[in-house]
C-alpha positions as CSV (number, residue, x, y, z in Angstrom):
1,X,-21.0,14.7,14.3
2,X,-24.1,14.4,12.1
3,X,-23.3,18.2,10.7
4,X,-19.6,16.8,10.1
5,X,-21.1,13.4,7.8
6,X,-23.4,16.2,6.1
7,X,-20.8,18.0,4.5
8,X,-18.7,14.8,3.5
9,X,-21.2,13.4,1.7
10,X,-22.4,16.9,0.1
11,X,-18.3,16.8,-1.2
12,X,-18.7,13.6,-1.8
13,X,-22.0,13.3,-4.5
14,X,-20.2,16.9,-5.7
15,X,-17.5,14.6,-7.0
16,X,-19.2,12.4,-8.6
17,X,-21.1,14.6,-10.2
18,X,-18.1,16.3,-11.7
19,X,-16.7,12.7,-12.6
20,X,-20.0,12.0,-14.5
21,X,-20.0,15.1,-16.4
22,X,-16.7,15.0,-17.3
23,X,-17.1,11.9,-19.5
24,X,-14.2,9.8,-20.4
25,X,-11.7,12.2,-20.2
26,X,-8.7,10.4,-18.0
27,X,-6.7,13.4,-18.0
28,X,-9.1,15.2,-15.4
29,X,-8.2,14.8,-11.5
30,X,-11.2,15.0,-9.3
31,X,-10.5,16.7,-5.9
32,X,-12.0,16.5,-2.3
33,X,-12.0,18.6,-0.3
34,X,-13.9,18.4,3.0
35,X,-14.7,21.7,4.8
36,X,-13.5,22.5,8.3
37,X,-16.4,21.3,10.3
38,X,-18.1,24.8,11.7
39,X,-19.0,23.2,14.8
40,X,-15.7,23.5,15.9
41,X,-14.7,26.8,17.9
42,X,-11.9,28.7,17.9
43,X,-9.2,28.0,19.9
44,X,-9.4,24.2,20.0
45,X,-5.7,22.2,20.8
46,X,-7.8,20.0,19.2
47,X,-5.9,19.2,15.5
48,X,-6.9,20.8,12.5
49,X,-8.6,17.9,10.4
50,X,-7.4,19.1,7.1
51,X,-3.8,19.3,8.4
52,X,-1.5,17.1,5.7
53,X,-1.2,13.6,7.4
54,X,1.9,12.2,8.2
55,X,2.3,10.3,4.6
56,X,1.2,13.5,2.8
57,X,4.0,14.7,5.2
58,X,7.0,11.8,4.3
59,X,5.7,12.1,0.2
60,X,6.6,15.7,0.4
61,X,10.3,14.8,1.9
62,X,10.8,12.8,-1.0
63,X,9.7,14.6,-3.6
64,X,12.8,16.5,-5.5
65,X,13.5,19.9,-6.8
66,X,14.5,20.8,-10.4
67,X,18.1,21.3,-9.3
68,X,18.1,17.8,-8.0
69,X,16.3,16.2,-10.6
70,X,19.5,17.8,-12.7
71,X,21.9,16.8,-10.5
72,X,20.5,12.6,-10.8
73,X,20.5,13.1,-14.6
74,X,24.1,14.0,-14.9
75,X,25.2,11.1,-12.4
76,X,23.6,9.3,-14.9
77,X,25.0,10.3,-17.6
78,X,28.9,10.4,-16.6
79,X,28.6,7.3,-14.2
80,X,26.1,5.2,-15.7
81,X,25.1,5.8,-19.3
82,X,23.2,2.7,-19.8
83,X,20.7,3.4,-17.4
84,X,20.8,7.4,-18.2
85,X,18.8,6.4,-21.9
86,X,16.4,4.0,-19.8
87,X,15.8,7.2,-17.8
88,X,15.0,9.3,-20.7
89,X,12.9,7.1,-22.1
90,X,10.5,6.8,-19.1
91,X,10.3,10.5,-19.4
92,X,7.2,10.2,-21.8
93,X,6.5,6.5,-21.6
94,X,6.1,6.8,-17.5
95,X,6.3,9.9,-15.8
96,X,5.8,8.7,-12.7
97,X,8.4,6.3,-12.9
98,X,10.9,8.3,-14.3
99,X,10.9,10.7,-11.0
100,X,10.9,7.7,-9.1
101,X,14.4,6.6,-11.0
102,X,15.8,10.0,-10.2
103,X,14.5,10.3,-6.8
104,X,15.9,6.8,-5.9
105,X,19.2,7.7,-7.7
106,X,19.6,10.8,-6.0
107,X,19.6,9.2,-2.8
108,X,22.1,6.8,-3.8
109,X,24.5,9.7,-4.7
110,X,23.7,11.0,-1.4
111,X,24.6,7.6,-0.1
112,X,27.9,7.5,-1.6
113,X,29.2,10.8,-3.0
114,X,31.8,11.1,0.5
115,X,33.2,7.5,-0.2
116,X,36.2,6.8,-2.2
117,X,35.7,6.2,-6.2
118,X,36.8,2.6,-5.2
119,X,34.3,1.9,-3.0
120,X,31.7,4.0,-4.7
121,X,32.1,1.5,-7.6
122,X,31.8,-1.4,-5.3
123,X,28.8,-0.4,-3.9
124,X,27.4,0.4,-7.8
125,X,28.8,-3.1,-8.7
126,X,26.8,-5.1,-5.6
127,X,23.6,-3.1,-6.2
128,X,23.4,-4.3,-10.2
129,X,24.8,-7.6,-9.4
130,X,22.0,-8.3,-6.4
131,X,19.5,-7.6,-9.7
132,X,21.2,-9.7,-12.0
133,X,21.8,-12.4,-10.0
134,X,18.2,-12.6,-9.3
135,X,17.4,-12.6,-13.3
136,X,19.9,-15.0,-13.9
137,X,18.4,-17.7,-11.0
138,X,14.9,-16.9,-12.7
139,X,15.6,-17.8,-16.2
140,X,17.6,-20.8,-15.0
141,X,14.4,-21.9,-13.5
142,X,12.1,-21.5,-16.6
143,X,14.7,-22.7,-18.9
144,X,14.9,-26.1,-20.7
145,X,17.3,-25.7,-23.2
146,X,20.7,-27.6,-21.7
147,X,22.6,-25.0,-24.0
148,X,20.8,-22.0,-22.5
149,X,21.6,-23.1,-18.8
150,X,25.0,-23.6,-19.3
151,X,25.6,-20.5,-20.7
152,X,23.5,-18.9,-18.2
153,X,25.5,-20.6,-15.4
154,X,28.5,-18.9,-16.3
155,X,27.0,-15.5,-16.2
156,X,25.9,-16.4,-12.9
157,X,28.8,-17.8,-11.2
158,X,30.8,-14.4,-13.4
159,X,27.9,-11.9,-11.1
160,X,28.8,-14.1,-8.1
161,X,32.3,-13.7,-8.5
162,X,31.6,-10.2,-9.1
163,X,29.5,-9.5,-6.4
164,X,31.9,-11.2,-3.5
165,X,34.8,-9.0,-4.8
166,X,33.1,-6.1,-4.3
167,X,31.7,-6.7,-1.2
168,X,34.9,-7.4,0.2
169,X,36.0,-3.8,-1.1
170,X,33.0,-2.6,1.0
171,X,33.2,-4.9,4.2
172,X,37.2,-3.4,4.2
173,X,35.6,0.2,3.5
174,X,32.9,-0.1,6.7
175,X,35.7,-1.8,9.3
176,X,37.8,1.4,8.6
177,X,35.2,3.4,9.4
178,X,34.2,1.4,12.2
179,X,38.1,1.7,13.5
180,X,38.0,5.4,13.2
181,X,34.7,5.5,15.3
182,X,36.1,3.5,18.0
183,X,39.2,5.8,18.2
184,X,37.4,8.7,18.0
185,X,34.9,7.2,21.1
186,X,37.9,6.1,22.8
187,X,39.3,10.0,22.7
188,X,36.1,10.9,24.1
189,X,35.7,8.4,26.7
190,X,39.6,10.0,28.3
191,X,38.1,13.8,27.9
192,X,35.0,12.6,29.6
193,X,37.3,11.2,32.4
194,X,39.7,14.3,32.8
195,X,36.5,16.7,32.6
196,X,34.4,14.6,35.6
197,X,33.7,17.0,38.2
198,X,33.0,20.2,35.3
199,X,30.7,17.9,34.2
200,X,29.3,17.1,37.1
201,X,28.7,20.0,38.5
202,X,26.9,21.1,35.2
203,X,24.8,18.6,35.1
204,X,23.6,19.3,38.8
205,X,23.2,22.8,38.0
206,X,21.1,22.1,34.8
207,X,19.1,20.1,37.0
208,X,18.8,22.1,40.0
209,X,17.8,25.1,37.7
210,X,15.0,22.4,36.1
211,X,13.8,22.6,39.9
212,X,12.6,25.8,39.6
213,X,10.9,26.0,37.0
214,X,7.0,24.9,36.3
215,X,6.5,21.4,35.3
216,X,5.9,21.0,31.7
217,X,2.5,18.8,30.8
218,X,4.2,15.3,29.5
219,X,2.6,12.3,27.7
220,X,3.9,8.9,28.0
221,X,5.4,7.3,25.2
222,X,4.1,4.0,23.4
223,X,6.6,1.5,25.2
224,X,5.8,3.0,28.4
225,X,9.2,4.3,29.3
226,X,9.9,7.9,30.2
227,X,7.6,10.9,29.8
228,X,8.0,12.8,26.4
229,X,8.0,16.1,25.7
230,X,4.6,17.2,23.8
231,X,4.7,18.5,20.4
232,X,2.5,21.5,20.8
233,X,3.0,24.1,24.0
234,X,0.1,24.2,26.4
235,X,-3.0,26.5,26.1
236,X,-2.7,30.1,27.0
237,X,-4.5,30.1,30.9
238,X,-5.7,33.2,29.6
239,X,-8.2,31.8,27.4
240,X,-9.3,28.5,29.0
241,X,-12.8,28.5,29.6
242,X,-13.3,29.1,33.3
243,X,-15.4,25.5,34.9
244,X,-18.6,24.7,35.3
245,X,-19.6,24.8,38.9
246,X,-21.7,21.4,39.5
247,X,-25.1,22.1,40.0
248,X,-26.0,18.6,41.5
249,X,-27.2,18.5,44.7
250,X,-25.5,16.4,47.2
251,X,-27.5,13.2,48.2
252,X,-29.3,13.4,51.6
């Protein structure tokens, strides 16, 4: 443990070190890196500590490739001009930003590319009008001119308007697919029922072959419910340290 908080802080003063030198210049990105500790032998199950975490992990997953990044630029584009130039201009002004437009419109085309273009305009139509309707409320607030807040209540009861036409385009949209999903459950419910004893009998075999086979280590889950499968497989026997015989004597 003390040979592990050695070599953190030894990466640690090494990066500051580098900082200092480096001056003012913001353009340089100062790494860590912690070394393995070498106290550790080989063959652990322990983890490896400089295995990505699991929101190094989940950032990965979102980040897009270049074709995607294409593909959110021409949705933009065709569907939605007016944010496609707010886009480009991000592109110098905020980097970081501007993947974070594409990346959250590429998952909205993801979201509704199989829906009809009806519905896919609904959907585009509630999204902007949640946004506007917010602004609108906002500078009602602040406002004090009795000019200004009528004018602006009209653009907001025109968004509410809006906004309640096309949810009922999407509330139609999502009961039809609910229908079909209850048919389709139905259909399966009468093929379960003509099937029963085949799939009976599978299940007992699938079980009774289970049976007969070594028990695999299990971990309880959080909640407390049934045993869960581990993520890694078990330790080869063949290279598990053979135990320590006890070399205390037994009390007289």
């Amino acid at each position: 443990m003390r040979k592990r908080t050695y070599f953190i802080l030894v990466s640690l003063v090494s990066a500051i070190l580098t900082a200092v030198m480096l001056g003012d210049d913001k353009n340089v990105t100062v790494t860590v890196t912690v070394s393995p500790d070498p106290t550790t032998k080989a063959g652990s199950t322990r983890p490896s500590k400089n295995a990505p975490t699991s929101q190094a992990r989940r950032r990965s997953r979102w980040q897009l490739s270049a074709e995607q990044q294409a593909q959110a630029l021409e949705y933009l584009k065709e569907k939605e001009p007016a944010r496609y130039e707010q886009v480009l201009e991000l592109r110098k002004s905020n980097p970081k930003q501007y993947t974070a437009r594409l990346r959250s419109t590429w998952w909205w085309m993801q979201r509704i590319k199989d829906m009809p273009l009806k519905v896919q305009q609904a959907y585009t139509l509630r999204r902007d009008a949640y946004v506007n309707i917010w602004r609108l409320v906002n500078k009602l607030r602040e406002s004090d001119s009795a000019d200004e807040k009528s004018r602006l209540s009209k653009q907001l009861l025109k968004q509410v308007r809006e906004n309640f036409d096309a949810g009922q385009i999407v509330s139609e949209y999502q009961l039809g697919k609910l229908a079909e999903r209850i048919v389709k459950m139905r259909q399966d419910l009468r093929k379960r029922a003509e099937d029963r004893d085949s799939l009976i009998m599978e299940e007992y075999q699938r079980r009774l072959a289970a049976s007969t086979q070594p028990a695999a280590p299990t971990r309880r889950s959080w909640h407390g419910g049934r045993p869960v499968q581990p993520k890694t497989r078990p330790a080869d026997k063949s290279t598990t340290r053979p135990a320590v015989k006890s070399t205390t004597k037994p009390a007289k």
